[in-house]
MMTF fields as JSON, N, C-alpha, C and O atoms, coordinates in Angstrom:
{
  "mmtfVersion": "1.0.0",
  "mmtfProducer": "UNKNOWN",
  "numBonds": 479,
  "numAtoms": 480,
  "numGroups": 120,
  "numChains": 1,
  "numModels": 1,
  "chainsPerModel": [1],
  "groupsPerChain": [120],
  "chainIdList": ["A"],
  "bondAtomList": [4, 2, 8, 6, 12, 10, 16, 14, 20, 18, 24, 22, 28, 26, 32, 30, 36, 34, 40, 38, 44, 42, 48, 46, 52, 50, 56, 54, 60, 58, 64, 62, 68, 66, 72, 70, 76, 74, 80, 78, 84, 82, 88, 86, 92, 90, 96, 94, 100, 98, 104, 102, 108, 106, 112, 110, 116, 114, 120, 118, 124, 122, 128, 126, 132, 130, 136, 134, 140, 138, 144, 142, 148, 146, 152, 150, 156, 154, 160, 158, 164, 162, 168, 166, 172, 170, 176, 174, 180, 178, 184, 182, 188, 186, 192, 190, 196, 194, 200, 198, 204, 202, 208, 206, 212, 210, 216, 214, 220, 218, 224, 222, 228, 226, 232, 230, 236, 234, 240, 238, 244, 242, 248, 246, 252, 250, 256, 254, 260, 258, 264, 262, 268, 266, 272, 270, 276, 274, 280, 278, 284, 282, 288, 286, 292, 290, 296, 294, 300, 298, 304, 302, 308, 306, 312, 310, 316, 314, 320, 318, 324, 322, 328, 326, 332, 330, 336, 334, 340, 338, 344, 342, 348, 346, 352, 350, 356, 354, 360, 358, 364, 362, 368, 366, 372, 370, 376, 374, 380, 378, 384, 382, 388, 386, 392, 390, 396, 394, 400, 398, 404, 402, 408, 406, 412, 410, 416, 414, 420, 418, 424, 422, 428, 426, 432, 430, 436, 434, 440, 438, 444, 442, 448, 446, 452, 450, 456, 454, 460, 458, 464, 462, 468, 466, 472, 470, 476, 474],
  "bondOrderList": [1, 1, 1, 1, 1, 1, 1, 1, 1, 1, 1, 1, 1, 1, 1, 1, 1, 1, 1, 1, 1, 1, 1, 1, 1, 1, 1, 1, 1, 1, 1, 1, 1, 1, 1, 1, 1, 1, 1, 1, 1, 1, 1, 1, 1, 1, 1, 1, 1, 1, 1, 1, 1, 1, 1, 1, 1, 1, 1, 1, 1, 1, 1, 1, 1, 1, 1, 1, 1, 1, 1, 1, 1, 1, 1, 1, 1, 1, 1, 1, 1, 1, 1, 1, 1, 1, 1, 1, 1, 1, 1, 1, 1, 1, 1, 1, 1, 1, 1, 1, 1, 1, 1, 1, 1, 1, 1, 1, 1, 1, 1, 1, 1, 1, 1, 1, 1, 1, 1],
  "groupList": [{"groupName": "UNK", "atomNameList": ["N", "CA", "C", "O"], "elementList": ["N", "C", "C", "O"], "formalChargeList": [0, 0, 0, 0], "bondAtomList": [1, 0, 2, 1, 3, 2], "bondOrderList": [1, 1, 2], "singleLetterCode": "X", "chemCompType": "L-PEPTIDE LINKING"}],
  "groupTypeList": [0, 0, 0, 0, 0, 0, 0, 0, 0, 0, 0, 0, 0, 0, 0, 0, 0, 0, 0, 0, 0, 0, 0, 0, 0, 0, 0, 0, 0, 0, 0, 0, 0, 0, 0, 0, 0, 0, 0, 0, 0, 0, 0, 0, 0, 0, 0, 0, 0, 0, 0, 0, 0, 0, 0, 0, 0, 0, 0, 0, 0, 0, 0, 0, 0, 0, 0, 0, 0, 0, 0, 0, 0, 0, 0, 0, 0, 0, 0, 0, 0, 0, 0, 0, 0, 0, 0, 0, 0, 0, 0, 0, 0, 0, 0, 0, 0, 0, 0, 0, 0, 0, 0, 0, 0, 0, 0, 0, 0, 0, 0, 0, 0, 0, 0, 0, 0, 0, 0, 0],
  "groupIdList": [1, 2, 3, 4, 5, 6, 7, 8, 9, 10, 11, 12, 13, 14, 15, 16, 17, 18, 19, 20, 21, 22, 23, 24, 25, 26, 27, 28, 29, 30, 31, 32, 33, 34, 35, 36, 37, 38, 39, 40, 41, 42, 43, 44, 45, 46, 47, 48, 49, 50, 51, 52, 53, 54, 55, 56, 57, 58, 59, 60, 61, 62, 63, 64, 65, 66, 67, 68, 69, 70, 71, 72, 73, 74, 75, 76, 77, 78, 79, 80, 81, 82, 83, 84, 85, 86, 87, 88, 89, 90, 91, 92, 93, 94, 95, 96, 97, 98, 99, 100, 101, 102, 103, 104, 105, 106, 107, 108, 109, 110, 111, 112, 113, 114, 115, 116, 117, 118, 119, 120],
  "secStructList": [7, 3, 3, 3, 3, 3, 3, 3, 3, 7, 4, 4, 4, 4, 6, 1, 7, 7, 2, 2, 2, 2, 2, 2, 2, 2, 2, 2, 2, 2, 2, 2, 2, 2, 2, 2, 2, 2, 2, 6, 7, 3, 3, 3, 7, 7, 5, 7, 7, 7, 6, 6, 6, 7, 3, 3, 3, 3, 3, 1, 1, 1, 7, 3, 3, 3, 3, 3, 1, 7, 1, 1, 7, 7, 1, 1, 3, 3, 3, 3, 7, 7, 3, 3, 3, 7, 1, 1, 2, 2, 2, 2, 2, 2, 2, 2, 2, 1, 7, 4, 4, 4, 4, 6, 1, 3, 3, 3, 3, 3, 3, 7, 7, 7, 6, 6, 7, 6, 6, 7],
  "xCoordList": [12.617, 11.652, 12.391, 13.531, 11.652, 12.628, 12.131, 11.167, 13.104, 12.536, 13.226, 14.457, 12.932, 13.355, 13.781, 13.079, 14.957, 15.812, 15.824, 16.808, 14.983, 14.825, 15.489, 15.212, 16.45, 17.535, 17.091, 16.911, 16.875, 16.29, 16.925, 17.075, 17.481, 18.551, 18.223, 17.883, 18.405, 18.584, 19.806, 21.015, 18.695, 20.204, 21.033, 22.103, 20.743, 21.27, 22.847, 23.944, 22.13, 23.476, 25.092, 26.186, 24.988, 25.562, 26.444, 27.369, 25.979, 26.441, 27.375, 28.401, 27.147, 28.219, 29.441, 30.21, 29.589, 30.784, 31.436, 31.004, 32.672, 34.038, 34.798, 34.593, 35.627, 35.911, 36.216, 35.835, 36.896, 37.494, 36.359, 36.374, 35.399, 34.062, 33.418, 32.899, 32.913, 32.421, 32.938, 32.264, 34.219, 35.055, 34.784, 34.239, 35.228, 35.02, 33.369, 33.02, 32.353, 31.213, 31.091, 29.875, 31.415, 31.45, 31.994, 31.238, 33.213, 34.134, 33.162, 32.784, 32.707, 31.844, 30.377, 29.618, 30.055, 29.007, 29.379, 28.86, 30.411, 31.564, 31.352, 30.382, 31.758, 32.512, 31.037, 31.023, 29.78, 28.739, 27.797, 27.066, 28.241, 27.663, 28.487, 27.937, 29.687, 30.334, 30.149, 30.35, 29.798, 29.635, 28.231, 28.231, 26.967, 25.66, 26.065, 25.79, 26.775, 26.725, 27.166, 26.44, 28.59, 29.037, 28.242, 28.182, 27.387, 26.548, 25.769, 25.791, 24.989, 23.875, 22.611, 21.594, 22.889, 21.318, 21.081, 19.969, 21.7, 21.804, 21.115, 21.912, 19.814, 19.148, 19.458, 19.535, 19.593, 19.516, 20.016, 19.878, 20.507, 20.856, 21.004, 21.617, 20.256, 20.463, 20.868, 20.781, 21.129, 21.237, 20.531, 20.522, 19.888, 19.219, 19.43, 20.14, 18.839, 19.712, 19.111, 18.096, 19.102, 18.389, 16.707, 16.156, 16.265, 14.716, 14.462, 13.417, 15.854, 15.776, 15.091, 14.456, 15.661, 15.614, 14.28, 13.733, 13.235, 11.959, 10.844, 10.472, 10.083, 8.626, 7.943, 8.207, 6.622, 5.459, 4.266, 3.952, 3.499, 2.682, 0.716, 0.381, -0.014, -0.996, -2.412, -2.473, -3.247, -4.68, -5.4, -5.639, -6.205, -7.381, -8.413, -8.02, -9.588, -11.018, -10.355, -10.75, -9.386, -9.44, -8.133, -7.273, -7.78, -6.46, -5.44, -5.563, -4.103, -3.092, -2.182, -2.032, -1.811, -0.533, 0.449, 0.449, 1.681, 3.111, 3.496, 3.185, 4.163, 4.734, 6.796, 7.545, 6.785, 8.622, 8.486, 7.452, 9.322, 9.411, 9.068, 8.593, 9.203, 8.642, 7.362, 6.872, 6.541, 5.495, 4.907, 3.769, 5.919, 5.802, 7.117, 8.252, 6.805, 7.893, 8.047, 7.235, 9.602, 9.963, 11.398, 12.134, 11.718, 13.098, 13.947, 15.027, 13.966, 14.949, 13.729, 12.499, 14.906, 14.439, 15.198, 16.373, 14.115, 14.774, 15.8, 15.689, 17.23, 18.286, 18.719, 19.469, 18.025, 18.902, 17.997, 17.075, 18.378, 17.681, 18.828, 19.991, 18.618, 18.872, 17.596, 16.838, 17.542, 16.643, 17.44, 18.498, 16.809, 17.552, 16.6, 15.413, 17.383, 16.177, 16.653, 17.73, 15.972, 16.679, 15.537, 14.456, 15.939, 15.095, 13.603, 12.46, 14.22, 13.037, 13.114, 14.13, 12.447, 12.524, 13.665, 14.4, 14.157, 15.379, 16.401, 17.269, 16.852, 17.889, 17.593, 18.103, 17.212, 16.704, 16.843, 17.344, 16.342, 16.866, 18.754, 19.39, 19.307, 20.865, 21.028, 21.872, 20.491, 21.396, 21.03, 21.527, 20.14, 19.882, 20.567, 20.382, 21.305, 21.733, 22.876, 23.365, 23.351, 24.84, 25.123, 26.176, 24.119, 23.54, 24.418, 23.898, 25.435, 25.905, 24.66, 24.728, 24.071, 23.102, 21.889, 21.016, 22.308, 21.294, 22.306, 21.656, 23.133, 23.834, 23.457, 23.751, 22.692, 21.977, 20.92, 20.535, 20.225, 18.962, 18.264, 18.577, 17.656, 16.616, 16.381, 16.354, 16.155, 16.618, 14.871, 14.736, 13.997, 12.573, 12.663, 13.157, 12.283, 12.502, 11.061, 10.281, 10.691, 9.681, 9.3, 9.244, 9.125, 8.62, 7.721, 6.642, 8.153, 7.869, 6.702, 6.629, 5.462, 4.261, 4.753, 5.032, 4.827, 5.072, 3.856, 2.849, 4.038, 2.901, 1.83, 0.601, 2.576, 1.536, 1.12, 0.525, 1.662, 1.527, -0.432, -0.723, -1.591, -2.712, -3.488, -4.712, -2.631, -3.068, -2.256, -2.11, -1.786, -1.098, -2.054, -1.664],
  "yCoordList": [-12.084, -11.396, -10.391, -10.552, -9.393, -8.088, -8.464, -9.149, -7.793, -8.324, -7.035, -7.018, -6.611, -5.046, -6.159, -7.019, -5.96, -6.307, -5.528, -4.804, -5.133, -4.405, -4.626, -5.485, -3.608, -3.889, -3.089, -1.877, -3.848, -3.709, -4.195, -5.382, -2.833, -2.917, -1.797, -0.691, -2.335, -1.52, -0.028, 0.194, 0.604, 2.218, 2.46, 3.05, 2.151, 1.782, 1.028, 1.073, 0.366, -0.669, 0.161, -0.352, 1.081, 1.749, 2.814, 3.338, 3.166, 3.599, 3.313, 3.975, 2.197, 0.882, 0.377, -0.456, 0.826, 0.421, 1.363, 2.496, 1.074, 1.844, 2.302, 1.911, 3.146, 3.098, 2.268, 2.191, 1.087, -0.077, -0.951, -1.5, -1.022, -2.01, -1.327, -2.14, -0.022, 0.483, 0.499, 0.519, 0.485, 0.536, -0.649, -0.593, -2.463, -3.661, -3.689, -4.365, -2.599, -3.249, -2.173, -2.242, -1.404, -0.48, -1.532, -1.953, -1.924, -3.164, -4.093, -4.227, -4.875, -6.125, -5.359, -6.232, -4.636, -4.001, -3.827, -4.341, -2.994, -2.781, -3.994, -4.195, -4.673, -6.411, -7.151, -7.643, -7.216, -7.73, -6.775, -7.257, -5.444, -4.659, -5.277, -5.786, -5.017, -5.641, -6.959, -7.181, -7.676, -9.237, -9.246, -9.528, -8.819, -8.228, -7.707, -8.402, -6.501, -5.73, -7.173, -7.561, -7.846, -8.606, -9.454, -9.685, -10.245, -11.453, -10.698, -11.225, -9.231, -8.642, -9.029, -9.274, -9.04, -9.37, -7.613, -7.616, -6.324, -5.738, -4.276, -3.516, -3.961, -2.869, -1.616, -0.602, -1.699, -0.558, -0.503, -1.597, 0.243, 0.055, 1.488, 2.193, 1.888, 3.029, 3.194, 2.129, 3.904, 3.358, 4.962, 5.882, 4.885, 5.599, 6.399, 5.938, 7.724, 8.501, 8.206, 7.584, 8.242, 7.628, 8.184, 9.106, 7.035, 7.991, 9.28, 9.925, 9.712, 11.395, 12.562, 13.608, 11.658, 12.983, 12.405, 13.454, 11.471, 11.11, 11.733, 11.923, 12.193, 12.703, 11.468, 10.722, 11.796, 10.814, 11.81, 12.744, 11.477, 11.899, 11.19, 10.309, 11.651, 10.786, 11.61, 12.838, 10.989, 11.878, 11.382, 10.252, 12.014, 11.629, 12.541, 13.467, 12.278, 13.022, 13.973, 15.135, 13.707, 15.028, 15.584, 15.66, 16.044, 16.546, 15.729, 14.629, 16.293, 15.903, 16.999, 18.211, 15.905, 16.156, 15.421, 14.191, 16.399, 16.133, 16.034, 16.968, 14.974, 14.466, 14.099, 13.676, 14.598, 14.542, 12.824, 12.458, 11.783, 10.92, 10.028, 10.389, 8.061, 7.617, 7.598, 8.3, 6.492, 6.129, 4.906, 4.823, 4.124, 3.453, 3.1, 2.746, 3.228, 3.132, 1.382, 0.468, 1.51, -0.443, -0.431, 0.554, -1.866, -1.8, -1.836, -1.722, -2.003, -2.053, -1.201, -1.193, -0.423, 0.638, 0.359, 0.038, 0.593, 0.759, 1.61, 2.797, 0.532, 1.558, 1.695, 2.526, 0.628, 0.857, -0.389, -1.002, -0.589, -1.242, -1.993, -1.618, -2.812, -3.47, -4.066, -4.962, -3.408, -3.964, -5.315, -5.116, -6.424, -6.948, -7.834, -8.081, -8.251, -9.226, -10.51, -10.796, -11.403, -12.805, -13.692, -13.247, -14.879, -15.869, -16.204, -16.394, -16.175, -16.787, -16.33, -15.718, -16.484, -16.348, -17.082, -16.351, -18.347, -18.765, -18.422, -18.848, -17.29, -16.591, -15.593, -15.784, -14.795, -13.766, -13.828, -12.932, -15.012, -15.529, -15.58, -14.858, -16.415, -16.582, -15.228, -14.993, -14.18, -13.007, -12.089, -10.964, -12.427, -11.825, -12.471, -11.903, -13.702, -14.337, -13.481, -13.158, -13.084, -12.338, -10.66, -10.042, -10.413, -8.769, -8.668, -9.309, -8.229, -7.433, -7.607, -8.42, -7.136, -6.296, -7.96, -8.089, -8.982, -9.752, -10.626, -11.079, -10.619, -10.629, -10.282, -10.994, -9.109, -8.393, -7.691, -7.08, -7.62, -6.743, -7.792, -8.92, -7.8, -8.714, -7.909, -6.679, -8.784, -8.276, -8.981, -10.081, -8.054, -8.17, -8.467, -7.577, -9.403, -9.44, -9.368, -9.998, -8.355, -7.912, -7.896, -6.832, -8.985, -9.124, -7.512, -7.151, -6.976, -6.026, -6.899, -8.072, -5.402, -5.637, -5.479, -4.334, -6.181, -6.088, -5.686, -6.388, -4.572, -4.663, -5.871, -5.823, -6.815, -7.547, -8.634, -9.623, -8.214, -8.958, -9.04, -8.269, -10.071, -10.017, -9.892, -9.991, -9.668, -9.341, -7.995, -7.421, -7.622, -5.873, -4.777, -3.613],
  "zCoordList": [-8.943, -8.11, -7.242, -6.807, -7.053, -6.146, -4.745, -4.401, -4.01, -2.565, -1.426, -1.405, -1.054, 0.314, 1.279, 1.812, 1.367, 2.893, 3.695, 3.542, 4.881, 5.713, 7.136, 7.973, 7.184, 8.617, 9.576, 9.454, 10.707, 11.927, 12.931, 13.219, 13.725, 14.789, 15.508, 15.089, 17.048, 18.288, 17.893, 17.965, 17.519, 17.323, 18.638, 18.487, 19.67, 20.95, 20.955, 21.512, 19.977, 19.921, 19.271, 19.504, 18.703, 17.823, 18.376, 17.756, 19.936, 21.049, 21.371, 21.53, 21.529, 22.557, 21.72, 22.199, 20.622, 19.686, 19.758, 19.545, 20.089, 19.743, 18.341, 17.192, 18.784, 16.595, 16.335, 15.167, 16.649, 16.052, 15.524, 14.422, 16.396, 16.161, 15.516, 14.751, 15.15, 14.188, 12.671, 11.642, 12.819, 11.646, 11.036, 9.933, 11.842, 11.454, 10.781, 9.813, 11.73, 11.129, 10.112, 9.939, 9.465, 8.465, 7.415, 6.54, 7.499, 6.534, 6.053, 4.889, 7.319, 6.826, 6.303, 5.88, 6.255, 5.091, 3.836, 2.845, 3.882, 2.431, 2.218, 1.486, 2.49, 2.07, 1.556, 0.427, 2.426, 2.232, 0.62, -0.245, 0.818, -0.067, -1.746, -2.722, -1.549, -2.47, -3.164, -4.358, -2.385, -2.626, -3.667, -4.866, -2.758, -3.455, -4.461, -5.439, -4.788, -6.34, -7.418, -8.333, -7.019, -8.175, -8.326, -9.534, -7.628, -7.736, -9.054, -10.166, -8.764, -9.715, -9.334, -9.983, -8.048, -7.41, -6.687, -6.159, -6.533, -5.995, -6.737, -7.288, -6.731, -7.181, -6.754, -7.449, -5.861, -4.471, -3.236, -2.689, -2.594, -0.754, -0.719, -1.521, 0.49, 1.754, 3.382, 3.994, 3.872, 5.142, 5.311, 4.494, 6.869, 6.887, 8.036, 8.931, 8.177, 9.271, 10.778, 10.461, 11.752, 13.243, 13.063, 12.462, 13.963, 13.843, 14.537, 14.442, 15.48, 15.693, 14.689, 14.823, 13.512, 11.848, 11.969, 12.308, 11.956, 11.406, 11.872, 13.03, 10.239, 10.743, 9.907, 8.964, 11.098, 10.715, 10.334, 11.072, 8.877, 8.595, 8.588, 7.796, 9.337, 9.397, 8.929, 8.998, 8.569, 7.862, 8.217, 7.792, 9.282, 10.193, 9.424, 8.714, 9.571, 8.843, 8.056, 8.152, 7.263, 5.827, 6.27, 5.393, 7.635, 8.086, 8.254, 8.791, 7.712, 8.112, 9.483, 9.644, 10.139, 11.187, 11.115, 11.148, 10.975, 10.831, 12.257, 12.995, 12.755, 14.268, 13.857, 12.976, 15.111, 15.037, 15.084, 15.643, 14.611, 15.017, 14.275, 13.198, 14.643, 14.113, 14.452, 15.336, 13.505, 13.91, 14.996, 15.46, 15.199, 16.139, 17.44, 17.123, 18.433, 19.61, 19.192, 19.039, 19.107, 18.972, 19.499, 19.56, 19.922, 20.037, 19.41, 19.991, 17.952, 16.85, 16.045, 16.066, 15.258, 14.215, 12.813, 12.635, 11.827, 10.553, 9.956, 9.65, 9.781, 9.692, 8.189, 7.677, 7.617, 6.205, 5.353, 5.892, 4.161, 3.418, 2.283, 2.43, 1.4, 0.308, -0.6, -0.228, -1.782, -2.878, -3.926, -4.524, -3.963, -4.503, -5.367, -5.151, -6.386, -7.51, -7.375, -7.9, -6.704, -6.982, -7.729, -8.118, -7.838, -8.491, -7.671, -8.089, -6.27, -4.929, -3.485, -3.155, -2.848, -1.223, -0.812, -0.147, -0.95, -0.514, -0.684, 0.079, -2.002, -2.217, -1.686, -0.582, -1.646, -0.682, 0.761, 1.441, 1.236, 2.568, 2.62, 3.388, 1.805, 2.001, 2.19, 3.055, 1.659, 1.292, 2.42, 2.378, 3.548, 4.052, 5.807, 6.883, 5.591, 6.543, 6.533, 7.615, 5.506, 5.167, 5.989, 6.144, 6.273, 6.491, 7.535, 8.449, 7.896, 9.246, 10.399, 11.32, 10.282, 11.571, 11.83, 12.688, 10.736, 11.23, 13.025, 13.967, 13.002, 14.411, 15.436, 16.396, 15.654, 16.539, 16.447, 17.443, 15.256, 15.001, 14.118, 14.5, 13.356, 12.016, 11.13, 11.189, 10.042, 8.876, 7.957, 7.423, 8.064, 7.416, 5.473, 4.78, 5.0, 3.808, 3.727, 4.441, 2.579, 2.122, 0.189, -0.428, -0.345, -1.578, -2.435, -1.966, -3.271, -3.904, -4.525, -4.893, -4.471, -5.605, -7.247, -7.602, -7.892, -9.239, -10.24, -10.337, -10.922, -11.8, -12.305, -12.275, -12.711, -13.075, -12.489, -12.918, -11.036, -10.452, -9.746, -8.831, -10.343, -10.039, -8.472, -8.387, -7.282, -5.85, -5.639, -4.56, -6.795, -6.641, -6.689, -6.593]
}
């Protein structure tokens, strides 16, 4: 089953690291990213640029308006992602205990609609 690991962290936090601590948490991604590819549970991963770069698009009565930003003010923002296929939610869970950023941000696991799948 595929499942979106969604990393959710204070961009704030990202501030407050020095190069050394940025570097270590750059490593332990490498290291965690790495681990994911050889297992072959690993579809996909992005990391994503701050929600500075983000537009939000919305369609009220027929019109659309493009807004700088996200769409919702939160304290942790979506920074990056992992697609991954495992057997179940409990592997999916281990793999998401592994995440760098679950230390200080959360890490949303989100089950993909599958075609044939009958509530898709």
């Amino acid at each position: 089953m595929r499942y979106m690991l969604l990393i959710n962290s204070p961009e704030s936090h990202y501030a407050t690291l020095d190069a050394d601590q940025m570097g270590e948490l750059m490593g332990a991604y490498g290291t965690f990213t790495e681990d994911l590819q050889k297992s072959g549970a690993m579809l996909s991963a992005e990391r994503l640029q701050p929600t500075s770069t983000a537009t939000t698009v919305r369609v009220r009565d027929g019109k659309a308006q493009a807004v700088d930003g996200p769409f919702a003010e939160t304290k942790e923002q979506v920074g990056g992602y992992y697609l991954i296929d495992v057997a179940n939610l409990d592997e999916a869970i281990a793999w998401a205990e592994k995440i760098p950023s679950a230390t200080y941000g959360s890490i949303e696991i989100r089950p993909i609609w599958e075609p044939d799948d009958p509530q898709g």
